[in-house]
Backbone as XML, in Angstrom:
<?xml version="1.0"?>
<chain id="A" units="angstrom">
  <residue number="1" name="UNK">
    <atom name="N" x="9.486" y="30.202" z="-66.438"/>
    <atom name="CA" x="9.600" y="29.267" z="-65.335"/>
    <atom name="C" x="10.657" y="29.748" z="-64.339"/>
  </residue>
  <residue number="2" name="UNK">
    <atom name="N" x="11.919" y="30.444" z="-64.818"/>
    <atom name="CA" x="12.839" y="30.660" z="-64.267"/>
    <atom name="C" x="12.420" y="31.801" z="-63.559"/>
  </residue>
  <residue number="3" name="UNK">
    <atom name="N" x="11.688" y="32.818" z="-64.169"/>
    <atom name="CA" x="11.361" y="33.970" z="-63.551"/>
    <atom name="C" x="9.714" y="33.702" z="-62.100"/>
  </residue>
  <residue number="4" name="UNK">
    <atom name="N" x="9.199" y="32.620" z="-62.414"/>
    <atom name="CA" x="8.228" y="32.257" z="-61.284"/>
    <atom name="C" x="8.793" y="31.539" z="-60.126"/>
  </residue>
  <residue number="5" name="UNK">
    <atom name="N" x="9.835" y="30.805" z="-60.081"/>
    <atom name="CA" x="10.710" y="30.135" z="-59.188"/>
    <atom name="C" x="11.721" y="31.908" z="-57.988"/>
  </residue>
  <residue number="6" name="UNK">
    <atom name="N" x="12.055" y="32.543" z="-59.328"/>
    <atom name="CA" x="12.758" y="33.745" z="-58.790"/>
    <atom name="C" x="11.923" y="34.079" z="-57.846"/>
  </residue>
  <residue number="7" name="UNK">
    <atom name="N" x="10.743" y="34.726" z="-58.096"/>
    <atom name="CA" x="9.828" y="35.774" z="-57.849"/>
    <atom name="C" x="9.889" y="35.195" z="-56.496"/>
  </residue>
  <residue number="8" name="UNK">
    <atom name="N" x="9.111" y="33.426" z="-56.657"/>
    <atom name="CA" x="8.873" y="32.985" z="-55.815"/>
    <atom name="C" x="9.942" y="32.606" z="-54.153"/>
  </residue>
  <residue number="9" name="UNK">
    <atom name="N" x="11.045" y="32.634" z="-54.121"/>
    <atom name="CA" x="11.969" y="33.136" z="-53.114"/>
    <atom name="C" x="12.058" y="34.410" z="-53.110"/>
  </residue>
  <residue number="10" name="UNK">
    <atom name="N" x="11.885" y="35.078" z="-53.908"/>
    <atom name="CA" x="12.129" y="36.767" z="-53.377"/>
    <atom name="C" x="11.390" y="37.132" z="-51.961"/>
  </residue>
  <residue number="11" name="UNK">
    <atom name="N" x="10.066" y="36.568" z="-52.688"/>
    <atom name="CA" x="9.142" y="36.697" z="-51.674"/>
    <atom name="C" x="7.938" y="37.427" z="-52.164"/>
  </residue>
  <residue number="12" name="UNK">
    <atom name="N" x="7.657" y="37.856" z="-53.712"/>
    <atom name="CA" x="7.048" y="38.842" z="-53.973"/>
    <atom name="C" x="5.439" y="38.444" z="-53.897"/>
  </residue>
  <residue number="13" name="UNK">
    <atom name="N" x="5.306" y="37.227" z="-54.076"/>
    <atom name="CA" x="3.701" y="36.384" z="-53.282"/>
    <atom name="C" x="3.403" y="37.039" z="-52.414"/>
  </residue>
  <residue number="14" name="UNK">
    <atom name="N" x="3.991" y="37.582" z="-51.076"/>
    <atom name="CA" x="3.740" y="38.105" z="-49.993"/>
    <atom name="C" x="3.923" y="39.468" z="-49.916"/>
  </residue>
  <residue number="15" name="UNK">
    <atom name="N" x="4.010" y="40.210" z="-50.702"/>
    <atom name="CA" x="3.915" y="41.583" z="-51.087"/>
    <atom name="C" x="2.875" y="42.269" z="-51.704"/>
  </residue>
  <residue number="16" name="UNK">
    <atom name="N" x="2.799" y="41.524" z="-53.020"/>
    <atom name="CA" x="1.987" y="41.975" z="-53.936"/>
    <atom name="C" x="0.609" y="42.122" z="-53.544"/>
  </residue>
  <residue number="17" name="UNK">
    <atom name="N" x="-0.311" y="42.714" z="-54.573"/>
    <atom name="CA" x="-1.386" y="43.190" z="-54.242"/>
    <atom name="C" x="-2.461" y="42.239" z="-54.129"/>
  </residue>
  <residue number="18" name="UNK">
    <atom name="N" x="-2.492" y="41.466" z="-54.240"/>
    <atom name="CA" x="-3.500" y="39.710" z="-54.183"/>
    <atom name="C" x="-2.478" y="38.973" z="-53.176"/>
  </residue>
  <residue number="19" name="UNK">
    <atom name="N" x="-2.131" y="39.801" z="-51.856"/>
    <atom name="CA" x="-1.191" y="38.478" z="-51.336"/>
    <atom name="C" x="-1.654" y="38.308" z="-50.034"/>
  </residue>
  <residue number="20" name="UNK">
    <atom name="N" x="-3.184" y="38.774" z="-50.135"/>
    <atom name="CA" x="-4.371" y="38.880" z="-48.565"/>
    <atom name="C" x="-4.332" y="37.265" z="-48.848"/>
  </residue>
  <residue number="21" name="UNK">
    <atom name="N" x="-4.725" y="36.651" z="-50.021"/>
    <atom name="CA" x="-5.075" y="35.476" z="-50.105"/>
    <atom name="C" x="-4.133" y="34.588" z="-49.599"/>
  </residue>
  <residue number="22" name="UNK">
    <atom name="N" x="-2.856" y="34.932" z="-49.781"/>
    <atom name="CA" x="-1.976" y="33.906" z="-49.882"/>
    <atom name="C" x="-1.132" y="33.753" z="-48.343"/>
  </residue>
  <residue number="23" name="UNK">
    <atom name="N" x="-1.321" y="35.061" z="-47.814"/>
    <atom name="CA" x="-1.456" y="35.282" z="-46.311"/>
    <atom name="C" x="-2.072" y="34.225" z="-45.469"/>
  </residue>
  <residue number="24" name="UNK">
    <atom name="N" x="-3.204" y="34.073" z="-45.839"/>
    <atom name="CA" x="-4.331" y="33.233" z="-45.379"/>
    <atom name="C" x="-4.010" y="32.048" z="-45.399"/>
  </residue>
  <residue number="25" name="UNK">
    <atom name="N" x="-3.686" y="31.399" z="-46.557"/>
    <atom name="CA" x="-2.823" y="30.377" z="-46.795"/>
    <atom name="C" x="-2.070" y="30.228" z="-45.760"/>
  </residue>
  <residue number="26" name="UNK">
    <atom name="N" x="-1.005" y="30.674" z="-45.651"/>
    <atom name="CA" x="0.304" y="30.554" z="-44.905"/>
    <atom name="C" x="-0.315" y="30.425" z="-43.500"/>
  </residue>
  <residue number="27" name="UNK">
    <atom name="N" x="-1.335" y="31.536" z="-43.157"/>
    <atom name="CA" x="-1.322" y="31.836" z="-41.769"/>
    <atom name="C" x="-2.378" y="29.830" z="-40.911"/>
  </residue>
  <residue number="28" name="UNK">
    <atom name="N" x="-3.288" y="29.668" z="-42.265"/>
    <atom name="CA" x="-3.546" y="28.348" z="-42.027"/>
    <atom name="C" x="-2.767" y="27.442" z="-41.417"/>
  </residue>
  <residue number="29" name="UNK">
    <atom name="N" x="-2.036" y="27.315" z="-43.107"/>
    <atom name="CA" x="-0.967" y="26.006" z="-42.732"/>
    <atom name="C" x="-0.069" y="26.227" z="-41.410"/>
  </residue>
  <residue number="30" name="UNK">
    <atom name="N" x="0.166" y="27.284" z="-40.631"/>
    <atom name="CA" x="1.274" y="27.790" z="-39.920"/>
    <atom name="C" x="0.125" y="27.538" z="-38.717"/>
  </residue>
  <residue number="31" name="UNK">
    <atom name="N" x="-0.960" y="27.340" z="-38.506"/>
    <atom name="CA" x="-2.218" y="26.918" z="-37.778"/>
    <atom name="C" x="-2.292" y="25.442" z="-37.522"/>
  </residue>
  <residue number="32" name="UNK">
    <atom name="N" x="-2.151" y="24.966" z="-38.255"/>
    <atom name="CA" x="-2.184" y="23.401" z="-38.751"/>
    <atom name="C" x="-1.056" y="22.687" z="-38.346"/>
  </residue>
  <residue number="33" name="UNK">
    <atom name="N" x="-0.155" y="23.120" z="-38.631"/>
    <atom name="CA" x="1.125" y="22.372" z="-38.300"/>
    <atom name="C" x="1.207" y="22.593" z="-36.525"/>
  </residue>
  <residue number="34" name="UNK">
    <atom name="N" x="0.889" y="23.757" z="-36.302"/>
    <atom name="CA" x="1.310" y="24.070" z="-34.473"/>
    <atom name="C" x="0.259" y="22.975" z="-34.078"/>
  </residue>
  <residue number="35" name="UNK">
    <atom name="N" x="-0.807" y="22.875" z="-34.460"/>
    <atom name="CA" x="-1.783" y="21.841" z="-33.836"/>
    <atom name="C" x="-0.981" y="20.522" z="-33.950"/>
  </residue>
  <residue number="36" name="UNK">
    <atom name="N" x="-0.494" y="20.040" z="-35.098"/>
    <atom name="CA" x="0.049" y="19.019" z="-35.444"/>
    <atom name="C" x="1.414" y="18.427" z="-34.298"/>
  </residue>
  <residue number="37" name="UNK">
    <atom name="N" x="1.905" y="19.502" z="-34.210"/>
    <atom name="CA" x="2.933" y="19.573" z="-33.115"/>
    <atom name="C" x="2.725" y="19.180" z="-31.685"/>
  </residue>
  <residue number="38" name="UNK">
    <atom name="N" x="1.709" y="19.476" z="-31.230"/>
    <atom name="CA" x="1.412" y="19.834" z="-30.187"/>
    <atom name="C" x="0.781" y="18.660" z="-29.665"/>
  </residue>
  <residue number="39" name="UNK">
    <atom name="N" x="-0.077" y="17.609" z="-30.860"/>
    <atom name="CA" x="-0.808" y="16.257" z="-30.931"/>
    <atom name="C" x="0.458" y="15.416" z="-30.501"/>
  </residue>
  <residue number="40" name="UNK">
    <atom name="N" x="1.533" y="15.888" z="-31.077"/>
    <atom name="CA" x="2.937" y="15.344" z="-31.629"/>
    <atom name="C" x="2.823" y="14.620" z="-30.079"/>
  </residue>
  <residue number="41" name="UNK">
    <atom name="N" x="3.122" y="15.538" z="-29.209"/>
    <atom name="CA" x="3.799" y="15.520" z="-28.308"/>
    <atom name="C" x="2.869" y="15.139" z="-26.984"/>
  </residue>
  <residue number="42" name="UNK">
    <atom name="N" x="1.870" y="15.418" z="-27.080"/>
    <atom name="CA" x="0.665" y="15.020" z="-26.229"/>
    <atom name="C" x="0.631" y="13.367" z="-26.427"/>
  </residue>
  <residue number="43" name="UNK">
    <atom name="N" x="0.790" y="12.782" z="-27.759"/>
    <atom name="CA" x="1.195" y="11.726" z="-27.979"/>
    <atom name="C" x="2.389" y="10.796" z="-26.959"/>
  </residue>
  <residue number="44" name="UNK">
    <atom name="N" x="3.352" y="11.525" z="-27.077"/>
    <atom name="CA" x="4.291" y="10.888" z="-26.907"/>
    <atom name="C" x="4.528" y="11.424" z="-25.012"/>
  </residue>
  <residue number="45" name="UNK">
    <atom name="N" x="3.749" y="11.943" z="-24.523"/>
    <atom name="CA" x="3.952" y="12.024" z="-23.077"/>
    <atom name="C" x="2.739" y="11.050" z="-22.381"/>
  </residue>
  <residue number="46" name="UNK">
    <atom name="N" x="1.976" y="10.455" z="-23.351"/>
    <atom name="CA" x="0.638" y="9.363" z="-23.286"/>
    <atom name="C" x="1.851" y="8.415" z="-23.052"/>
  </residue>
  <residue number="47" name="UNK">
    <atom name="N" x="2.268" y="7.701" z="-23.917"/>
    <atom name="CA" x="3.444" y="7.005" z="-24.633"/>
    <atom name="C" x="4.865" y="6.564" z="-23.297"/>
  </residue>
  <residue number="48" name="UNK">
    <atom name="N" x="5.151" y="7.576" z="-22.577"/>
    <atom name="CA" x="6.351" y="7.689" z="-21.433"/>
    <atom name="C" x="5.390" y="7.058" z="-20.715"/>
  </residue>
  <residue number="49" name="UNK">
    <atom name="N" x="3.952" y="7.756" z="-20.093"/>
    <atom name="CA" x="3.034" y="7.560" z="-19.144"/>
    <atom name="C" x="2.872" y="5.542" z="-18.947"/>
  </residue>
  <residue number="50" name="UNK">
    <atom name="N" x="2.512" y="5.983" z="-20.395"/>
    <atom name="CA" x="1.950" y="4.192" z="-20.372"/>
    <atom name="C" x="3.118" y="2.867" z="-19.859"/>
  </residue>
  <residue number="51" name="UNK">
    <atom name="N" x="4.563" y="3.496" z="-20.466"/>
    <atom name="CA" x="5.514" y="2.685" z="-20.306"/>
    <atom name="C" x="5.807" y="2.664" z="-18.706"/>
  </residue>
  <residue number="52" name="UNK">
    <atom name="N" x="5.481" y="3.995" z="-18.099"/>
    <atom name="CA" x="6.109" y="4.137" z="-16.623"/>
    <atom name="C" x="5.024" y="3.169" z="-15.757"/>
  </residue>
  <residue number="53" name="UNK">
    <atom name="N" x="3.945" y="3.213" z="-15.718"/>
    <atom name="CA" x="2.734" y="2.804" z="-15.653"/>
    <atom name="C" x="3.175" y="1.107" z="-15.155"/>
  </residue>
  <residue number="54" name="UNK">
    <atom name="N" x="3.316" y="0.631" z="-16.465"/>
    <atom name="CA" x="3.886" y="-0.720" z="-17.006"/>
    <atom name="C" x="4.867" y="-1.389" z="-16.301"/>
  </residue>
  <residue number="55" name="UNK">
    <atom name="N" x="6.198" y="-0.333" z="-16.296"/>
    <atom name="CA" x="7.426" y="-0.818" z="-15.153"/>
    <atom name="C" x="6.546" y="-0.895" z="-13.804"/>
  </residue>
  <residue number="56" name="UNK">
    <atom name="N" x="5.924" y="0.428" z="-13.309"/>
    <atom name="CA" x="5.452" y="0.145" z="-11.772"/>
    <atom name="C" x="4.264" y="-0.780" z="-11.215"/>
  </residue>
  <residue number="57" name="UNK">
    <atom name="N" x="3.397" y="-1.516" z="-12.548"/>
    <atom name="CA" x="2.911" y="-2.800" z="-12.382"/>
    <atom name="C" x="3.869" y="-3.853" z="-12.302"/>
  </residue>
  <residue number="58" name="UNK">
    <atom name="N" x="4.663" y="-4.268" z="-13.341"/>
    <atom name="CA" x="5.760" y="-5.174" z="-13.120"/>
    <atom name="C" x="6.162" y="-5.334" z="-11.760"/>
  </residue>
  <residue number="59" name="UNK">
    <atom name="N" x="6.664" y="-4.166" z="-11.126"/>
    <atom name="CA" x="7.293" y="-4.316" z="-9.715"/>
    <atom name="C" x="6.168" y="-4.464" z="-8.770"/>
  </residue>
  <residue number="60" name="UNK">
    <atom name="N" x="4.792" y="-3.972" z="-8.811"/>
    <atom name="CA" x="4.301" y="-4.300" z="-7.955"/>
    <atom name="C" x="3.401" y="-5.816" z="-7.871"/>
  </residue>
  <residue number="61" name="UNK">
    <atom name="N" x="3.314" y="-6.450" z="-9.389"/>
    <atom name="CA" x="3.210" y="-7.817" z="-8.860"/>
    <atom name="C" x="4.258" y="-8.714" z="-8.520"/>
  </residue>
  <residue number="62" name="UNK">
    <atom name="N" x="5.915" y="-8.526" z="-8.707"/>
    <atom name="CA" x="6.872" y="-9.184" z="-8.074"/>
    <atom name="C" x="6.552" y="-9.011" z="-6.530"/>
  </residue>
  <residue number="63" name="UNK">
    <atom name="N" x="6.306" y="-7.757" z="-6.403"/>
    <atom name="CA" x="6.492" y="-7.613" z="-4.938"/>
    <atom name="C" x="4.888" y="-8.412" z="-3.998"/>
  </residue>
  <residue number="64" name="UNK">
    <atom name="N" x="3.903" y="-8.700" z="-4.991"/>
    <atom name="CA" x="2.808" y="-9.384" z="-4.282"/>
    <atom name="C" x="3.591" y="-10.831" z="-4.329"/>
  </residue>
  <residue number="65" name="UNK">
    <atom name="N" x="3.807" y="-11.619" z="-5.364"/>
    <atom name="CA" x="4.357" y="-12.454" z="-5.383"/>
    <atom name="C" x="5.441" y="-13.125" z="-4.453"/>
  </residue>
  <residue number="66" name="UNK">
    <atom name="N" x="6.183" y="-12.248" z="-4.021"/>
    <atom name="CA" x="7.129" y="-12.294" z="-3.153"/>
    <atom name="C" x="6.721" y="-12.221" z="-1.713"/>
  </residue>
  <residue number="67" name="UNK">
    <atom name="N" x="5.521" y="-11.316" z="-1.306"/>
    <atom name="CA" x="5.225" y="-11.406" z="-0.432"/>
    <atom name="C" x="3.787" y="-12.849" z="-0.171"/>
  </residue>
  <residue number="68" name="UNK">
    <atom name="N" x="3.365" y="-13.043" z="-0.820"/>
    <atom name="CA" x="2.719" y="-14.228" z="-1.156"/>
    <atom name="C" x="3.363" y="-15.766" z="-0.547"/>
  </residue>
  <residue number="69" name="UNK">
    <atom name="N" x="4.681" y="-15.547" z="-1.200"/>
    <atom name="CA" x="5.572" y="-16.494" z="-1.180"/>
    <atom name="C" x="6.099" y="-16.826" z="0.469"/>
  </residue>
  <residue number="70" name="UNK">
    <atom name="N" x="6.291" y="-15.666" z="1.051"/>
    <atom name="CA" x="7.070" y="-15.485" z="2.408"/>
    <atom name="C" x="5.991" y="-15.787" z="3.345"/>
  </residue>
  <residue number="71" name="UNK">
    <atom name="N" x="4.426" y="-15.659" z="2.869"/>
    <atom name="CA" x="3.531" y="-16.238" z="3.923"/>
    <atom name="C" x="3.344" y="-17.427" z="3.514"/>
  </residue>
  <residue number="72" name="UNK">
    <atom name="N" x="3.747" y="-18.173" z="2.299"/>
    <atom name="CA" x="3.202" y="-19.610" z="2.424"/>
    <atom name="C" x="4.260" y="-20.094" z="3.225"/>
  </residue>
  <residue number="73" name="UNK">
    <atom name="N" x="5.707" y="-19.433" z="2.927"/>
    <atom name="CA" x="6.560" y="-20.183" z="4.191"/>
    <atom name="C" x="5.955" y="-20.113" z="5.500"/>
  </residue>
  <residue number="74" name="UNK">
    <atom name="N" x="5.411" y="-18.770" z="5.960"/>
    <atom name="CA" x="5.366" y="-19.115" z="7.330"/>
    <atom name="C" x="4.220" y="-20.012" z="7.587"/>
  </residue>
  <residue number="75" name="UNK">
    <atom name="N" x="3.337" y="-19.886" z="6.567"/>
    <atom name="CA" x="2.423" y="-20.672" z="7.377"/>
    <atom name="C" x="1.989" y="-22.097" z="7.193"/>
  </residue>
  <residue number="76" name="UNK">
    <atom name="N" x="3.749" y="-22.577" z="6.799"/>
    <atom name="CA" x="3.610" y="-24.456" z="6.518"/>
    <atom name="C" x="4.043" y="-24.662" z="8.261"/>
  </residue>
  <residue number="77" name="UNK">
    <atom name="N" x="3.709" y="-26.180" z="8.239"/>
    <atom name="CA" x="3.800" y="-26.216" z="9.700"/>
    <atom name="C" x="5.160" y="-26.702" z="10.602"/>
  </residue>
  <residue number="78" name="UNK">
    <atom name="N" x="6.426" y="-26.859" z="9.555"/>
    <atom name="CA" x="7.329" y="-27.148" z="10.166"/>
    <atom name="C" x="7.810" y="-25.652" z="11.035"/>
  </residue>
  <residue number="79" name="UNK">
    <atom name="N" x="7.357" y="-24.551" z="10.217"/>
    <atom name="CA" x="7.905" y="-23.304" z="10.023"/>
    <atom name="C" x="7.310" y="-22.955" z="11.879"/>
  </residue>
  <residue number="80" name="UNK">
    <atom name="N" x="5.764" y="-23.289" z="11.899"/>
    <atom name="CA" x="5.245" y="-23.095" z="12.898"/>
    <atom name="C" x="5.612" y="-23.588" z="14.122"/>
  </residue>
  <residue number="81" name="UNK">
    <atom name="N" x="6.224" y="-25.255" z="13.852"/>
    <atom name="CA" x="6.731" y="-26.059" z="15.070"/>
    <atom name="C" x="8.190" y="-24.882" z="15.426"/>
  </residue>
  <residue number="82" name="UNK">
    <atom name="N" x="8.840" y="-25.055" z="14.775"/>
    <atom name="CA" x="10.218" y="-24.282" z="14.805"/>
    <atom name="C" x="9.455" y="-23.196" z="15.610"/>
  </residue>
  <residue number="83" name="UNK">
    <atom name="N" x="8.990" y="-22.071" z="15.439"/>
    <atom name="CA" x="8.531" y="-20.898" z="16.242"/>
    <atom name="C" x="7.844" y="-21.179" z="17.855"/>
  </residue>
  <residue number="84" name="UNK">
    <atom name="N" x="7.096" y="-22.624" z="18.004"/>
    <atom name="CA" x="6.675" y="-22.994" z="19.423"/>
    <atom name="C" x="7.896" y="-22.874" z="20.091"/>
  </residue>
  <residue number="85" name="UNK">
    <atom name="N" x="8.632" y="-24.120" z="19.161"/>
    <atom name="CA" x="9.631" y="-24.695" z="19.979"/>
    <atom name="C" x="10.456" y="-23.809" z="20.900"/>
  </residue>
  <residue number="86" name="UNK">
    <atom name="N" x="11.100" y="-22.507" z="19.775"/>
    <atom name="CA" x="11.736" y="-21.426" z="20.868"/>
    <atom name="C" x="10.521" y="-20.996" z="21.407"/>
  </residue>
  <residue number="87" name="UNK">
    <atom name="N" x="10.076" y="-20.866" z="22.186"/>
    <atom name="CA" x="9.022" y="-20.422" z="22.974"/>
    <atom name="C" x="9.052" y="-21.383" z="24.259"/>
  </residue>
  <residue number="88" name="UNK">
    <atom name="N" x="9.595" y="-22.151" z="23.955"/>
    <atom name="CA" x="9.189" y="-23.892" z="25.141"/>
    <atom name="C" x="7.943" y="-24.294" z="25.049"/>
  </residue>
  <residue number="89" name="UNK">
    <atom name="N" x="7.612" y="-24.328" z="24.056"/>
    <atom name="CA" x="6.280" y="-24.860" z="23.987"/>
    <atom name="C" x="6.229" y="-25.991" z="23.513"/>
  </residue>
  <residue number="90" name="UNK">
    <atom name="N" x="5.415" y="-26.724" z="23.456"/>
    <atom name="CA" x="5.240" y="-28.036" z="22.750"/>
    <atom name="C" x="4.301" y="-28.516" z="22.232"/>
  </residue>
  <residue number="91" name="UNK">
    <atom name="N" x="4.229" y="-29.301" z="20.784"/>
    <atom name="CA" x="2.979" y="-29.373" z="20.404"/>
    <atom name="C" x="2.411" y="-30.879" z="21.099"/>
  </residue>
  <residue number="92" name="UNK">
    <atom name="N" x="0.917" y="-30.391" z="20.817"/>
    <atom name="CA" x="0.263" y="-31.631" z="21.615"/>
    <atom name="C" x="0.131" y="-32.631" z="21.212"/>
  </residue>
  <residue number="93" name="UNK">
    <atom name="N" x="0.678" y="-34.269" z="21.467"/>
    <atom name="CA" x="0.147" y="-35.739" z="20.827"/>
    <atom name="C" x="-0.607" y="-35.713" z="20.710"/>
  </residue>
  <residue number="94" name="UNK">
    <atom name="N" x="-2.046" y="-35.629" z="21.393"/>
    <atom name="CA" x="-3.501" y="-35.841" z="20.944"/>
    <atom name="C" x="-3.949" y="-34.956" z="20.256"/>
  </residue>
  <residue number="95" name="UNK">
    <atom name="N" x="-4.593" y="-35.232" z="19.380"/>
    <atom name="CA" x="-5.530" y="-34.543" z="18.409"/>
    <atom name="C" x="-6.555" y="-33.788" z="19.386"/>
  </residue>
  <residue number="96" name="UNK">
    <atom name="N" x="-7.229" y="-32.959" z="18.868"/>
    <atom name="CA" x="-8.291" y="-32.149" z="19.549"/>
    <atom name="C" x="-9.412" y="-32.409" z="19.198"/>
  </residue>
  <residue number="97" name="UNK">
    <atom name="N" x="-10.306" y="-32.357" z="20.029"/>
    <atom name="CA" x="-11.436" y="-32.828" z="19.820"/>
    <atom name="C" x="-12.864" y="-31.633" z="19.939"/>
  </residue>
  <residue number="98" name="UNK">
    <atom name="N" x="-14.102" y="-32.200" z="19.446"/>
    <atom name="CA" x="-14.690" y="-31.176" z="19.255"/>
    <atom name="C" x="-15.988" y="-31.435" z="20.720"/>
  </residue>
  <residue number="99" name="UNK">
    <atom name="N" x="-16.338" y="-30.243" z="21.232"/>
    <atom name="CA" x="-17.120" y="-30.315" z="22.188"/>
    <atom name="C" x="-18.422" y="-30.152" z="21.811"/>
  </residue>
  <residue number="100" name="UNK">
    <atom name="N" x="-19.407" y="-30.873" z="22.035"/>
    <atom name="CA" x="-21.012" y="-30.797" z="21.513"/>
    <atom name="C" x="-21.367" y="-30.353" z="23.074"/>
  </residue>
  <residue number="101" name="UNK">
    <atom name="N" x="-22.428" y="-29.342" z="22.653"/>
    <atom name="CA" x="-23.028" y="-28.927" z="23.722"/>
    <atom name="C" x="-25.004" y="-28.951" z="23.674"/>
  </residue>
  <residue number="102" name="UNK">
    <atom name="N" x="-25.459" y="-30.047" z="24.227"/>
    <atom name="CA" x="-26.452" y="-30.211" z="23.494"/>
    <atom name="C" x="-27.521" y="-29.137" z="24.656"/>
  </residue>
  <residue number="103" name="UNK">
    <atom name="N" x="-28.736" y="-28.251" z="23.868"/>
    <atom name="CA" x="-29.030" y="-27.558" z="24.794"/>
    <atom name="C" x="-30.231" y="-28.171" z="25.139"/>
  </residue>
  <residue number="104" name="UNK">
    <atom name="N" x="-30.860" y="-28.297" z="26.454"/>
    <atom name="CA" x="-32.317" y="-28.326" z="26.657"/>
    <atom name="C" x="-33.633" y="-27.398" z="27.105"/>
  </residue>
  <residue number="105" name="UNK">
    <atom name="N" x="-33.189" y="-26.891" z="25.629"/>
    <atom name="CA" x="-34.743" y="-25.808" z="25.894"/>
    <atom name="C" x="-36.013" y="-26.448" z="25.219"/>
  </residue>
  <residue number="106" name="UNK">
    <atom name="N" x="-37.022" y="-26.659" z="25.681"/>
    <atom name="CA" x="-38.274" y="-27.311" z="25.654"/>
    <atom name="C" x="-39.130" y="-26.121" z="24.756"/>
  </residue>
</chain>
């Protein structure tokens, strides 16, 4: 046992005359893992993407919201009187009325 543990750090697996096989082995797993790595990280730049993504929705529905907000101010109607008024304008007492125009084509 002591002498298969030895051998086995020496390195003599990878020497010896049956060590095409074990080559193969290695050169696999050393295949496998770089793929593994590489998922690793393709992963985790998905991962940044999604989060950045996320913040720049956040801000861009505050910013609809906000702008949402700044047109319901303007367009209540005290907001509107205030804007005649500097103007010298004035709003009208009578209501407006609607004009019927009846046609006579035969």
């Amino acid at each position: 046992m002591k002498k298969n543990i030895y051998s086995i750090l020496r390195g003599k697996f990878l020497i010896s005359d049956d060590s095409f096989k074990n080559w193969r082995i290695i050169i696999f797993i050393s295949f496998l893992a770089i793929i593994m790595i590489a998922s690793s990280h393709s992963a985790d730049k998905k991962v940044y993407e999604i989060a950045r993504l996320s913040n720049e929705v956040k801000e861009l529905r505050s910013a609809f919201v906000d702008g949402r907000s700044k047109l319901m101010r303007l367009k209540m109607e005290s907001s509107i009187i205030d804007k005649v008024e500097k103007k010298n304008l004035q709003i009208s007492e009578i209501p407006p009325t609607k004009i019927k125009v009846k046609s006579s084509s035969k």
